[in-house]
PyMOL CGO cylinders between C-alpha atoms (Angstrom):
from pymol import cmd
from pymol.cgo import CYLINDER

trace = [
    CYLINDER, 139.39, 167.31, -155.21, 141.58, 164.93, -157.30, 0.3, 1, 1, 1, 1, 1, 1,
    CYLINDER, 141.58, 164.93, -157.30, 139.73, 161.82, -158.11, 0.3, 1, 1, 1, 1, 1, 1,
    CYLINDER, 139.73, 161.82, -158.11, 141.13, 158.46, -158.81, 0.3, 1, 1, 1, 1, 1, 1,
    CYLINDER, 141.13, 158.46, -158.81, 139.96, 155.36, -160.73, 0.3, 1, 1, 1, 1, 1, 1,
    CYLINDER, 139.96, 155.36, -160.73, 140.34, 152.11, -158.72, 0.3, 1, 1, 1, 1, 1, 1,
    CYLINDER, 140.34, 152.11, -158.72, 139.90, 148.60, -160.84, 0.3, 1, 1, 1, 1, 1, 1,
    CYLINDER, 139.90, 148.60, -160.84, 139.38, 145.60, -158.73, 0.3, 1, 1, 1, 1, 1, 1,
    CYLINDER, 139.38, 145.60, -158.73, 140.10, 142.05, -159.81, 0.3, 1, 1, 1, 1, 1, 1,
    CYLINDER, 140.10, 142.05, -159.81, 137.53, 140.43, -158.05, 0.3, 1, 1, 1, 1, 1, 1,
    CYLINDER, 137.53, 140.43, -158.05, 137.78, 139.49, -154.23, 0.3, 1, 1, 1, 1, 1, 1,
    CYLINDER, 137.78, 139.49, -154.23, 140.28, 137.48, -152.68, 0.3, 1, 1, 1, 1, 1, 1,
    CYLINDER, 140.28, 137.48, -152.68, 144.08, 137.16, -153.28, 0.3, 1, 1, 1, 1, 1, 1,
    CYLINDER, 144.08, 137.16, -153.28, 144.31, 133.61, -155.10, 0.3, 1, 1, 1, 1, 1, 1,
    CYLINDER, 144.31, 133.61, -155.10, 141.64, 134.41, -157.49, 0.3, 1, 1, 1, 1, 1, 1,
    CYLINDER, 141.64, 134.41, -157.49, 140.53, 138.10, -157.33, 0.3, 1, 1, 1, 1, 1, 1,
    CYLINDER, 140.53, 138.10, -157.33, 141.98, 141.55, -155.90, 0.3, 1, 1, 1, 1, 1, 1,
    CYLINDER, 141.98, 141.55, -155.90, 144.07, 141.36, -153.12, 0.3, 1, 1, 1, 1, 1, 1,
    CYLINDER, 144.07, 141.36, -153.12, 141.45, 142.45, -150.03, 0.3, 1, 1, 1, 1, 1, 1,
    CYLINDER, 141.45, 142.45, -150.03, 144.03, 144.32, -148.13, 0.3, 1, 1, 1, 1, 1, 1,
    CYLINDER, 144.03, 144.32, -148.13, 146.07, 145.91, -150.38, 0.3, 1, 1, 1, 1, 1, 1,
    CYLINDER, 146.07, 145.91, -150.38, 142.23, 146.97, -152.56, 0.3, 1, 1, 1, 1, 1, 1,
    CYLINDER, 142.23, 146.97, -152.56, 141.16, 148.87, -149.44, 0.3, 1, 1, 1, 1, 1, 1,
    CYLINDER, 141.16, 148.87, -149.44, 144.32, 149.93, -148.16, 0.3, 1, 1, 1, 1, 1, 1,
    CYLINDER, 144.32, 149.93, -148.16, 144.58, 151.88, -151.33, 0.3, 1, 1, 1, 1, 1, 1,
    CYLINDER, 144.58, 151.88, -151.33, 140.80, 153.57, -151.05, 0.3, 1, 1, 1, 1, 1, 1,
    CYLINDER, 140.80, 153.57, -151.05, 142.34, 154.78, -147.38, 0.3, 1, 1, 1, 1, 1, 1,
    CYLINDER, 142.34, 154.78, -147.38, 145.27, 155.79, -148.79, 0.3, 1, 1, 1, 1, 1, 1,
    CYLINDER, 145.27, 155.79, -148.79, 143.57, 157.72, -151.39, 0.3, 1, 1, 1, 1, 1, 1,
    CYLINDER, 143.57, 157.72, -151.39, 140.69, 159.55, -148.70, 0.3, 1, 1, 1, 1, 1, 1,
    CYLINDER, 140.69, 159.55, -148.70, 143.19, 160.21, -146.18, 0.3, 1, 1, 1, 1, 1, 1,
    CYLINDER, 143.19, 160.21, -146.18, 145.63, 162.18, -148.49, 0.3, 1, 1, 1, 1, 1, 1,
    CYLINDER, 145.63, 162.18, -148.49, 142.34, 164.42, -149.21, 0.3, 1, 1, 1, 1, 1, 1,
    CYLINDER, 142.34, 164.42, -149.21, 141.33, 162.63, -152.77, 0.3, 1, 1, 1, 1, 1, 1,
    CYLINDER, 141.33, 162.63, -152.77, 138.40, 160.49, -153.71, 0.3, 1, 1, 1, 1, 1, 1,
    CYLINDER, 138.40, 160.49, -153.71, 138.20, 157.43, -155.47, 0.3, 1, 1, 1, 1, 1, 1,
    CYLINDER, 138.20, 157.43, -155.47, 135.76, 155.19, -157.82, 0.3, 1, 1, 1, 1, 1, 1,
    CYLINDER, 135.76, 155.19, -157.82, 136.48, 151.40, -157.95, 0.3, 1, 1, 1, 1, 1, 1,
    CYLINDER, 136.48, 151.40, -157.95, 136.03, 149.42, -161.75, 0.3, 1, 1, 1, 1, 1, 1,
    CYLINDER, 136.03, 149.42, -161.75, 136.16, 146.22, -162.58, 0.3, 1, 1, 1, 1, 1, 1,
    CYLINDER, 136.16, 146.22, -162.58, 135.45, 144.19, -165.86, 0.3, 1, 1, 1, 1, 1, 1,
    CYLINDER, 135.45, 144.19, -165.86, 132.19, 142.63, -166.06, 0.3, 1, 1, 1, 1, 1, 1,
    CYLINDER, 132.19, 142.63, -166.06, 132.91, 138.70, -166.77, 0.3, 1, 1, 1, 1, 1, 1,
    CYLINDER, 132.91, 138.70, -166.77, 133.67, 135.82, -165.26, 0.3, 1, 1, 1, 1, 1, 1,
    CYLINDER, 133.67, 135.82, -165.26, 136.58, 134.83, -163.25, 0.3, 1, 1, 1, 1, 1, 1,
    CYLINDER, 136.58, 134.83, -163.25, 139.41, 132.72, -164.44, 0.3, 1, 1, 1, 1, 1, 1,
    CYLINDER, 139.41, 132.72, -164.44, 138.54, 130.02, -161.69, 0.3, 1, 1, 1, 1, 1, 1,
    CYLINDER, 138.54, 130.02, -161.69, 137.81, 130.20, -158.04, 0.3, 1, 1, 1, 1, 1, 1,
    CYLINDER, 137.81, 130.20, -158.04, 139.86, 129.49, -154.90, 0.3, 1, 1, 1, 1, 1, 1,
    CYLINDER, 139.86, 129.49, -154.90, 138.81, 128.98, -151.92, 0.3, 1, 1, 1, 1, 1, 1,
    CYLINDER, 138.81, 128.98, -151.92, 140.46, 130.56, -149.62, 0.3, 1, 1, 1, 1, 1, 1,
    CYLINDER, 140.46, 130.56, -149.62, 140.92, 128.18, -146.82, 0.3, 1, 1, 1, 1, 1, 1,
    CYLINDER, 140.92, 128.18, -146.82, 141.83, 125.25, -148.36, 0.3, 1, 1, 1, 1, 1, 1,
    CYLINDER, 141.83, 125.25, -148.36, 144.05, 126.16, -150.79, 0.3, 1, 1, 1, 1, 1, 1,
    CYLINDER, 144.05, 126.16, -150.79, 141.98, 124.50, -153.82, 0.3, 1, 1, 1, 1, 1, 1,
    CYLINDER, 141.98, 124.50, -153.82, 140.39, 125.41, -156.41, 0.3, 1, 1, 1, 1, 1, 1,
    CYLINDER, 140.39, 125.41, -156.41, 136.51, 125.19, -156.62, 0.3, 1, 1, 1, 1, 1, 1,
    CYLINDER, 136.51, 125.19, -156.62, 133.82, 124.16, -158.98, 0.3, 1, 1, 1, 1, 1, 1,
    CYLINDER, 133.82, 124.16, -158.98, 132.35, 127.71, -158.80, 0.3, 1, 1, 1, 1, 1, 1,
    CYLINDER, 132.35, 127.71, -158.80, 131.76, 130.14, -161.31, 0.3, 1, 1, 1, 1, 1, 1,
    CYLINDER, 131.76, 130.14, -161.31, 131.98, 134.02, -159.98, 0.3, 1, 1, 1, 1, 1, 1,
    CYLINDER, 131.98, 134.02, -159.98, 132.13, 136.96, -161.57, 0.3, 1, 1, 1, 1, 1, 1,
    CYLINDER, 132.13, 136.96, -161.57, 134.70, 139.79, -161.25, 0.3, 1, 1, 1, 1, 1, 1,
    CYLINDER, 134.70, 139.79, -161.25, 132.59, 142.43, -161.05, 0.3, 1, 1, 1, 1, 1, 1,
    CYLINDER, 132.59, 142.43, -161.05, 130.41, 140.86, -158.51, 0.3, 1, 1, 1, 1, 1, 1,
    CYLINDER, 130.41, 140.86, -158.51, 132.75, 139.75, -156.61, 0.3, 1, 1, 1, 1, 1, 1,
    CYLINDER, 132.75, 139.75, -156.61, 135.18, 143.10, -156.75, 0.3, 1, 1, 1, 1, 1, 1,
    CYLINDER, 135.18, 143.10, -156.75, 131.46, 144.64, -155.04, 0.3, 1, 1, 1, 1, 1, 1,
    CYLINDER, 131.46, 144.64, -155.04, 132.59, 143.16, -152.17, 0.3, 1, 1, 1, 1, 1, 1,
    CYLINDER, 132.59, 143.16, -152.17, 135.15, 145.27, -151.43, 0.3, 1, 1, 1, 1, 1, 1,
    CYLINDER, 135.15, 145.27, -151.43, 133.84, 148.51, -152.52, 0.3, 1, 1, 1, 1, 1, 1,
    CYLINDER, 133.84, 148.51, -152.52, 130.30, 147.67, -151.06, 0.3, 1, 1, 1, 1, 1, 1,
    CYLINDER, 130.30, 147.67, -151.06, 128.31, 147.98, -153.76, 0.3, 1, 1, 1, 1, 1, 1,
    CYLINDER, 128.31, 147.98, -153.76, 129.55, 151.05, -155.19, 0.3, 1, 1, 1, 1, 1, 1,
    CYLINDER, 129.55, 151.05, -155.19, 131.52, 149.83, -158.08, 0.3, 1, 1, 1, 1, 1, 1,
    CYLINDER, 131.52, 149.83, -158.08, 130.96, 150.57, -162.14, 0.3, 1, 1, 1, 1, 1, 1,
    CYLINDER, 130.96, 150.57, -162.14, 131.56, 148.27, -165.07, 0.3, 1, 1, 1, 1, 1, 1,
    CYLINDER, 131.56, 148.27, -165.07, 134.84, 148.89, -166.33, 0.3, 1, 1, 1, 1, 1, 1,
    CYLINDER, 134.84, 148.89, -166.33, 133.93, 149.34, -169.43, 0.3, 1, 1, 1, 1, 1, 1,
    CYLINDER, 133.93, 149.34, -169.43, 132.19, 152.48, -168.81, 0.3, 1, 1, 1, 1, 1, 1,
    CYLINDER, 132.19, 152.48, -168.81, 135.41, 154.72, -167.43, 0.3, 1, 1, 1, 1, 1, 1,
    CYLINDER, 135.41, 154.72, -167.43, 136.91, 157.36, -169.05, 0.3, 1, 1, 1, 1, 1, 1,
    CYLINDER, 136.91, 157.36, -169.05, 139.66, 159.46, -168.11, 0.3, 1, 1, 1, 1, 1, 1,
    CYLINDER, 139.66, 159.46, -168.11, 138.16, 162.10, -168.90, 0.3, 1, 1, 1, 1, 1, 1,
    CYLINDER, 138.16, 162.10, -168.90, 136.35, 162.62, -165.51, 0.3, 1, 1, 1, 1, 1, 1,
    CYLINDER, 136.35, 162.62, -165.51, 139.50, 161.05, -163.74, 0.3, 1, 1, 1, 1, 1, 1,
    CYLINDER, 139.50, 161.05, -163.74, 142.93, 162.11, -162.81, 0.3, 1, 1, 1, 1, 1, 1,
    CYLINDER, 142.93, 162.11, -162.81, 144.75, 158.96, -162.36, 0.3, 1, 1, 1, 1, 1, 1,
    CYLINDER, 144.75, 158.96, -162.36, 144.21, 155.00, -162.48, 0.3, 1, 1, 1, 1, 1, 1,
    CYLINDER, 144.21, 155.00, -162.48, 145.55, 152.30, -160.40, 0.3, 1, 1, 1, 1, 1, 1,
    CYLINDER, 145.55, 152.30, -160.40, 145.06, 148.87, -159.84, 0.3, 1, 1, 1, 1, 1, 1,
    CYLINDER, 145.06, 148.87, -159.84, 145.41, 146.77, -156.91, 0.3, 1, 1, 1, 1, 1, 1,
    CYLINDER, 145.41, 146.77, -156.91, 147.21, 143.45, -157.19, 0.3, 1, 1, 1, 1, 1, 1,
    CYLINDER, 147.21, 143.45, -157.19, 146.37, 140.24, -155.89, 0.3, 1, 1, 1, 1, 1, 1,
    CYLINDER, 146.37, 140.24, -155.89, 146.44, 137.01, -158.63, 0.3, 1, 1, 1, 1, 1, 1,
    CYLINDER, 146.44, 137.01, -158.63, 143.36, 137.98, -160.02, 0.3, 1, 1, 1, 1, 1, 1,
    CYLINDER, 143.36, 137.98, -160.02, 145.34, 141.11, -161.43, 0.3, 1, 1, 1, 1, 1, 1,
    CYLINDER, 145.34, 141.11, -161.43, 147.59, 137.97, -163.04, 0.3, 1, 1, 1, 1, 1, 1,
    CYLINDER, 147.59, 137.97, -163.04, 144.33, 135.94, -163.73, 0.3, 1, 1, 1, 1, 1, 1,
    CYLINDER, 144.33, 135.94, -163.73, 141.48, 137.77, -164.45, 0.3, 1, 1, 1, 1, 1, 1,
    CYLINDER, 141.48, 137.77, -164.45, 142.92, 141.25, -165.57, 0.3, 1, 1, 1, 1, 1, 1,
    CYLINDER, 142.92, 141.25, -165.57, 145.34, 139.57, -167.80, 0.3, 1, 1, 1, 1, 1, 1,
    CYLINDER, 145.34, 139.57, -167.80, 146.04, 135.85, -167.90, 0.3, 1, 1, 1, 1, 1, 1,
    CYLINDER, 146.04, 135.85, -167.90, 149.80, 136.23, -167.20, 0.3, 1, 1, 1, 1, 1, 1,
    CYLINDER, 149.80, 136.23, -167.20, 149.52, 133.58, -164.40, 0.3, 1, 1, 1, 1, 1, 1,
    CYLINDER, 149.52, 133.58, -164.40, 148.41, 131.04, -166.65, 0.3, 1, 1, 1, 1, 1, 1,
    CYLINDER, 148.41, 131.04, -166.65, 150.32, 132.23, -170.47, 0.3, 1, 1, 1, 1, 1, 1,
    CYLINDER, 150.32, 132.23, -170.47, 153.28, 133.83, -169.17, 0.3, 1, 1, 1, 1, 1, 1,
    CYLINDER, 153.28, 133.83, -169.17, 155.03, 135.76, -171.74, 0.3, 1, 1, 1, 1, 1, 1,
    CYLINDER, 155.03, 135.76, -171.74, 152.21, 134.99, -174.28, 0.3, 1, 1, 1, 1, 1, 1,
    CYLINDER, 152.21, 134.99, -174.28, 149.68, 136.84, -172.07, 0.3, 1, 1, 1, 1, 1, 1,
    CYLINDER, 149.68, 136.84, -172.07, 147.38, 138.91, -173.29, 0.3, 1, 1, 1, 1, 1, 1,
    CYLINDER, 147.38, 138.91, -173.29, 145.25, 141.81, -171.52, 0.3, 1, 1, 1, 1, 1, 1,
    CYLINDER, 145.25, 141.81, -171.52, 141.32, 141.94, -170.97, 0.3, 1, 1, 1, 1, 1, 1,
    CYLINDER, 141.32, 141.94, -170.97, 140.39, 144.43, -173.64, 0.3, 1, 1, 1, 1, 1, 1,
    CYLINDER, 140.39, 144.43, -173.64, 138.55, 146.69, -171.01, 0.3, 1, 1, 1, 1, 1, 1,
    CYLINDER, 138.55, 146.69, -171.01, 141.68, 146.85, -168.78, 0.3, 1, 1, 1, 1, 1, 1,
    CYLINDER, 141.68, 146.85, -168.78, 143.76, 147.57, -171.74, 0.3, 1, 1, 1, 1, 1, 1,
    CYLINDER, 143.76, 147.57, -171.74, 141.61, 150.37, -173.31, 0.3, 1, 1, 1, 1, 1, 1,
    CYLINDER, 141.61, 150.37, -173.31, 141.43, 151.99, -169.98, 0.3, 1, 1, 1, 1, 1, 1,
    CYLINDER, 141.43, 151.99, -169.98, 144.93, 152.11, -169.30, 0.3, 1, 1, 1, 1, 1, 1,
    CYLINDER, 144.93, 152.11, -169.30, 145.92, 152.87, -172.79, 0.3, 1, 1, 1, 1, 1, 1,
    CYLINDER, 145.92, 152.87, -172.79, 143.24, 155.95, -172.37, 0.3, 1, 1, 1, 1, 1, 1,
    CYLINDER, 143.24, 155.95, -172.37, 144.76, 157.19, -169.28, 0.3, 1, 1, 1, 1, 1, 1,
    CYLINDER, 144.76, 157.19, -169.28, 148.39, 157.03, -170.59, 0.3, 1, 1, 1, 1, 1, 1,
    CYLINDER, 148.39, 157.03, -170.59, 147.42, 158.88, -173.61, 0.3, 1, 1, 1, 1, 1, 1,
    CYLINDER, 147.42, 158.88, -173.61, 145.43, 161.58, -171.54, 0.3, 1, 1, 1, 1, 1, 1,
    CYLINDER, 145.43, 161.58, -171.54, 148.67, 162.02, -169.82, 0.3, 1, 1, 1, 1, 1, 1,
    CYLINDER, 148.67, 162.02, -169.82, 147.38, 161.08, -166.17, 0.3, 1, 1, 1, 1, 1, 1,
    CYLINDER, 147.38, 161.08, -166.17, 149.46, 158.98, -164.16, 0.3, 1, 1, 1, 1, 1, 1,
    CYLINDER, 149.46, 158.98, -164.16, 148.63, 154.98, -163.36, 0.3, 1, 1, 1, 1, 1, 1,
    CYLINDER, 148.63, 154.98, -163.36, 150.16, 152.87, -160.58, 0.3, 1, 1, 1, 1, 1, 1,
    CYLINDER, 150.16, 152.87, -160.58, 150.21, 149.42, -160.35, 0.3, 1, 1, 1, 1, 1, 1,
    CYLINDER, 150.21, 149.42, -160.35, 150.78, 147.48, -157.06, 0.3, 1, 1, 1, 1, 1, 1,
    CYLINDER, 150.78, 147.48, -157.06, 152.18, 143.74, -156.31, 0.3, 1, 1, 1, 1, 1, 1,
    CYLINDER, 152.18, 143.74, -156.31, 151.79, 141.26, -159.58, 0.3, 1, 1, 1, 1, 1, 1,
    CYLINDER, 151.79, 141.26, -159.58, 149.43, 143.65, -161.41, 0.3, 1, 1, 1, 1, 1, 1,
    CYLINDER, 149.43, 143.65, -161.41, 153.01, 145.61, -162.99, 0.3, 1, 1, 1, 1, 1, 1,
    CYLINDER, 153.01, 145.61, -162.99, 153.15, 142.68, -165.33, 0.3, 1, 1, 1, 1, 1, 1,
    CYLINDER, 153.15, 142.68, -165.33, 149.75, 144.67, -167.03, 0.3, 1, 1, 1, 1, 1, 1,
    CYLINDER, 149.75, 144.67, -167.03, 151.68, 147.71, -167.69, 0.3, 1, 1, 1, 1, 1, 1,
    CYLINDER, 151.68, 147.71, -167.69, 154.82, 145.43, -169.12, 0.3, 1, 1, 1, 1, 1, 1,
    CYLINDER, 154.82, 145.43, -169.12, 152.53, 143.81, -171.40, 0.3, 1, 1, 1, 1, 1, 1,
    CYLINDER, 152.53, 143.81, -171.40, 151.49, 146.93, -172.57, 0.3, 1, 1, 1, 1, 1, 1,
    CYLINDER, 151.49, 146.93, -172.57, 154.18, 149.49, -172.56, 0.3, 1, 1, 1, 1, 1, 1,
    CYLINDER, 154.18, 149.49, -172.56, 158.36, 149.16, -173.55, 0.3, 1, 1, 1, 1, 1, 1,
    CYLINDER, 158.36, 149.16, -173.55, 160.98, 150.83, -172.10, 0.3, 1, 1, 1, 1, 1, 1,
    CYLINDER, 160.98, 150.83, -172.10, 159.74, 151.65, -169.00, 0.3, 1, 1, 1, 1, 1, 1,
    CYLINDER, 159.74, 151.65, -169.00, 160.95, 150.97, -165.14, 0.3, 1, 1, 1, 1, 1, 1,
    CYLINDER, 160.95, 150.97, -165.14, 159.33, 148.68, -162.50, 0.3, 1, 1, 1, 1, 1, 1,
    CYLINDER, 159.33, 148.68, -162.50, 158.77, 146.41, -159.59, 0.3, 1, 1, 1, 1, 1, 1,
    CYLINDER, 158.77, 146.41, -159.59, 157.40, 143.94, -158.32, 0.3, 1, 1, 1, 1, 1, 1,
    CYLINDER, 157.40, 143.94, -158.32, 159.87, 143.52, -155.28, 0.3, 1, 1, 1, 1, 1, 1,
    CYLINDER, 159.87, 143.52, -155.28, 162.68, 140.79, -155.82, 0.3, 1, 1, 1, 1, 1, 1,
    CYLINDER, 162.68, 140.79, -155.82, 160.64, 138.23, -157.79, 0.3, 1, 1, 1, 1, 1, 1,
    CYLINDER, 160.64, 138.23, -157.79, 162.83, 136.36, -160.23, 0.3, 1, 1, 1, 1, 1, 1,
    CYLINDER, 162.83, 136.36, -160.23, 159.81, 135.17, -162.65, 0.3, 1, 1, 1, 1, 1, 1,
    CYLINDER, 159.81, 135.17, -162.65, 157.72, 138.75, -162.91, 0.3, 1, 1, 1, 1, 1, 1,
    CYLINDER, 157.72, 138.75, -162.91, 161.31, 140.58, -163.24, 0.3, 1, 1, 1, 1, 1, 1,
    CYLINDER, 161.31, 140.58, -163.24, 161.92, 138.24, -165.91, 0.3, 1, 1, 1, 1, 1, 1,
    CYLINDER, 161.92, 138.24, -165.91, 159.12, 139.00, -168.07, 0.3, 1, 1, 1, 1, 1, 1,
    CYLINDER, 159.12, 139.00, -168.07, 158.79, 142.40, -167.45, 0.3, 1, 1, 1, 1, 1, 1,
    CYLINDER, 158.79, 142.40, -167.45, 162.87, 142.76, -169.01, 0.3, 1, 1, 1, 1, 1, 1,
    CYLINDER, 162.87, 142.76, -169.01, 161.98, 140.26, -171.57, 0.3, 1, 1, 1, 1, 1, 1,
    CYLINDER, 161.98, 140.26, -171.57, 159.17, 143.11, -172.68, 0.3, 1, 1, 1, 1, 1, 1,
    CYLINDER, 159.17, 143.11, -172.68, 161.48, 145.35, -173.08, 0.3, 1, 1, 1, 1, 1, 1,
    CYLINDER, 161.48, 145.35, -173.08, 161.60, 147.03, -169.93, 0.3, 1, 1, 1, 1, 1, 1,
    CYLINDER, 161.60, 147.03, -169.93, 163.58, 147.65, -166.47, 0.3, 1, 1, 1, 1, 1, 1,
    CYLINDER, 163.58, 147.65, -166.47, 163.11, 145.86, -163.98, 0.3, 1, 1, 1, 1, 1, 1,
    CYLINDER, 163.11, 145.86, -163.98, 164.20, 147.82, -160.42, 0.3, 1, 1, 1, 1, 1, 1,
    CYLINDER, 164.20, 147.82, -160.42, 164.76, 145.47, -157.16, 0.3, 1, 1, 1, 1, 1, 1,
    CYLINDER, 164.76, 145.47, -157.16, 162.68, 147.23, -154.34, 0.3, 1, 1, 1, 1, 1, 1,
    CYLINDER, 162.68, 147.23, -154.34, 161.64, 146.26, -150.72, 0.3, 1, 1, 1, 1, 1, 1,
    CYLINDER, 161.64, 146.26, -150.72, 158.55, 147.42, -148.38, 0.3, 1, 1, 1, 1, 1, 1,
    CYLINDER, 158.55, 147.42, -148.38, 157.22, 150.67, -149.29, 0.3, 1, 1, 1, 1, 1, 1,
    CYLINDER, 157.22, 150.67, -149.29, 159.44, 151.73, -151.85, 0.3, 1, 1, 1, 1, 1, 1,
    CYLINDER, 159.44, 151.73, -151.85, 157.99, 153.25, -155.10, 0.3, 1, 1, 1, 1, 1, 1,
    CYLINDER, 157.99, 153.25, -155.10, 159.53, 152.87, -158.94, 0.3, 1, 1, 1, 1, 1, 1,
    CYLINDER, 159.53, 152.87, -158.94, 158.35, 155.71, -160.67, 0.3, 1, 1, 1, 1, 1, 1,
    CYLINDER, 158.35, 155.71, -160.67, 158.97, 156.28, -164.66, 0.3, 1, 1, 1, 1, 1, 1,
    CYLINDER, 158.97, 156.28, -164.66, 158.18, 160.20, -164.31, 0.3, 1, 1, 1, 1, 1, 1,
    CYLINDER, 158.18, 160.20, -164.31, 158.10, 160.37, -168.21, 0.3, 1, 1, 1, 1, 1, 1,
    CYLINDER, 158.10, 160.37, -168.21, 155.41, 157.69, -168.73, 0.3, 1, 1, 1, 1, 1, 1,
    CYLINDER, 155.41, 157.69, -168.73, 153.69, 158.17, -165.36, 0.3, 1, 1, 1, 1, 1, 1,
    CYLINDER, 153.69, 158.17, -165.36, 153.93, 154.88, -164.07, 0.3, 1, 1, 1, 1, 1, 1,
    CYLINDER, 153.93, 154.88, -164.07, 154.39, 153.91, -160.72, 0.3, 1, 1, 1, 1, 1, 1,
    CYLINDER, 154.39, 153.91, -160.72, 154.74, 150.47, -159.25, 0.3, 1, 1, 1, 1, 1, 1,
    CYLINDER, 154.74, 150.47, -159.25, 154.99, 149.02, -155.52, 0.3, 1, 1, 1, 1, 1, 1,
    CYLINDER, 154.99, 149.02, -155.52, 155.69, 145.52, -154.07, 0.3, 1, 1, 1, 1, 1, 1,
    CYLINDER, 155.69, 145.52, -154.07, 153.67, 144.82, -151.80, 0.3, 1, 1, 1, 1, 1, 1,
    CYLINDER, 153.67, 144.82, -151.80, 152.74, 141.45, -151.32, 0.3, 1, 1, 1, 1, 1, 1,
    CYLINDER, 152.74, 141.45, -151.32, 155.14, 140.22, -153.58, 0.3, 1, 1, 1, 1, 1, 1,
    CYLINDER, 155.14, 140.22, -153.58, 157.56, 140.62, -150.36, 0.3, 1, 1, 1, 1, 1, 1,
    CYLINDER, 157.56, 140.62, -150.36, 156.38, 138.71, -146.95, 0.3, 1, 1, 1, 1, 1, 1,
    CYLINDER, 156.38, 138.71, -146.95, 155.33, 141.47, -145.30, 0.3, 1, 1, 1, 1, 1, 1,
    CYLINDER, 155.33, 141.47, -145.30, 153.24, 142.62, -142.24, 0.3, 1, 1, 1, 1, 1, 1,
    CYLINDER, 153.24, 142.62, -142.24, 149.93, 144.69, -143.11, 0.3, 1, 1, 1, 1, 1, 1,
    CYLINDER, 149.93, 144.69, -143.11, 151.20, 147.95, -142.03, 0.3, 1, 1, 1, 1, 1, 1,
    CYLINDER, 151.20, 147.95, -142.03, 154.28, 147.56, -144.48, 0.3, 1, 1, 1, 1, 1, 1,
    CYLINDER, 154.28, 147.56, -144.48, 151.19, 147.15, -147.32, 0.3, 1, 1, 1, 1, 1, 1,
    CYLINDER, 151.19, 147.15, -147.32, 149.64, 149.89, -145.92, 0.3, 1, 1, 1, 1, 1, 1,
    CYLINDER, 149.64, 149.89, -145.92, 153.47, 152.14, -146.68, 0.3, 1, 1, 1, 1, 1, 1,
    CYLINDER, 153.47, 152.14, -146.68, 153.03, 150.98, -150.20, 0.3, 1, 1, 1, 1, 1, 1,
    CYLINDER, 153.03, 150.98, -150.20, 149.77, 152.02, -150.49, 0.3, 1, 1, 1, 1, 1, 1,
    CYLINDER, 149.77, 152.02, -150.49, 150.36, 155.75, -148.89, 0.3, 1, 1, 1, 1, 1, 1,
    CYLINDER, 150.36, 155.75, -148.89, 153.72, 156.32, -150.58, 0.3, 1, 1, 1, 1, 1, 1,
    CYLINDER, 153.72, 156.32, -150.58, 152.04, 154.79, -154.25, 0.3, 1, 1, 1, 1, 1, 1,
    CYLINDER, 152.04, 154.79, -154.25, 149.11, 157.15, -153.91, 0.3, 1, 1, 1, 1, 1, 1,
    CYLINDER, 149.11, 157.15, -153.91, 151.44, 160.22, -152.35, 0.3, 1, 1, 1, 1, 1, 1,
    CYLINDER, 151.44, 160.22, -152.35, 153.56, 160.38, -155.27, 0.3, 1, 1, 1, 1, 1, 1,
    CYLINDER, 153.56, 160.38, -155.27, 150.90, 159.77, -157.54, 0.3, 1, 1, 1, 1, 1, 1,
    CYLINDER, 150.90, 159.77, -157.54, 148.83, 163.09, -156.18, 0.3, 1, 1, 1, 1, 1, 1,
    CYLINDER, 148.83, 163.09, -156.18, 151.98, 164.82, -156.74, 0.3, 1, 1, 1, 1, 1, 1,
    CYLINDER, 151.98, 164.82, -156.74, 152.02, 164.73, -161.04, 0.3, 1, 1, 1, 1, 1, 1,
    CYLINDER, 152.02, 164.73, -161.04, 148.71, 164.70, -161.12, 0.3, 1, 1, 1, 1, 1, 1,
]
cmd.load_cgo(trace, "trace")
């Protein structure tokens, strides 16, 4: 059984993982006959939302508490995966992925990458295992990698910086999958389009379908 490393952003789509996509990608993954272990970095949040008003909150949360949410309970620091007990990584989106897994929601093109997200996707790249990347959370592998193709859907400001890295940037709608079959990198929209939850859960099938395929 192929077995795939999950990393979580926290819970909730202003300020953490993206609920639906998070565990529309753990389906996606035991349906198509694989298993799956959710990560996320141990530290605080960047801020907290709350989710009904709109507004940020004089909270303090932490990501990996938080991410627990979704996986309930059964979550590890992130800075205890290796790829050597994994076959592929991929990450949710959400703006925590832009927040709390990088801070390109708040630096832009001078973003940098939480050191635990980087070394695990740097890890898995170099192990030759594929990694996938949903919604905002392609900006991660721009940051990291150049002259590689993906999407985030049709958004003018996360196409931007992902060319500006040096990469291409592919226009995509519901469902559809970039794939750079020489790095192993595949991206998805998502919610980066408006879409209805059963178009996420397409992106989420066809991300993890054609990620079980190199792998």
């Amino acid at each position: 059984m192929k077995k795939i490393a999950v990393i979580l952003a926290g819970c909730g789509v202003y300020d953490g993982a993206e609920i639906h996509e998070a565990v529309l990608t753990l389906l996606a993954i035991d349906k198509q006959g694989a298993a799956y272990q959710c990560f996320a970095p141990d530290m605080n949040q960047a801020h907290v939302v709350n989710h009904l008003k709109g507004e940020e909150s004089a909270e303090t949360r932490n990501v990996l508490v938080e991410s627990a949410r979704i996986s309930r309970g059964n979550i590890k620091p992130l800075s205890e995966y290796s790829p050597v007990t994994f076959d592929g990584l991929i990450i949710p989106g959400g703006f925590g992925a832009a927040k709390n897994l990088c801070d390109w929601a708040f630096k832009g093109d001078e973003c940098t990458v939480n050191p635990d997200v980087e070394k695990a996707i740097q890890t898995t790249f170099a192990a030759g295992k594929p990694i996938g990347a949903m919604c905002i959370a392609p900006v991660i592998l721009a940051k990291l990698f150049d002259g590689t193709n993906l999407t985030t859907g049709q958004d003018q400001a996360s196409g931007g910086f992902i060319e500006k890295m040096g990469n291409k940037y592919t226009n995509t709608t519901h469902g559809e999958v970039v794939i750079d079959r020489e790095k192993k990198l595949f991206t998805t929209p998502c919610y980066m389009l408006d879409a209805r939850i059963s178009e996420i859960e397409a992106g989420t099938s066809n991300i993890v379908r054609e990620m079980l395929k190199v792998m």
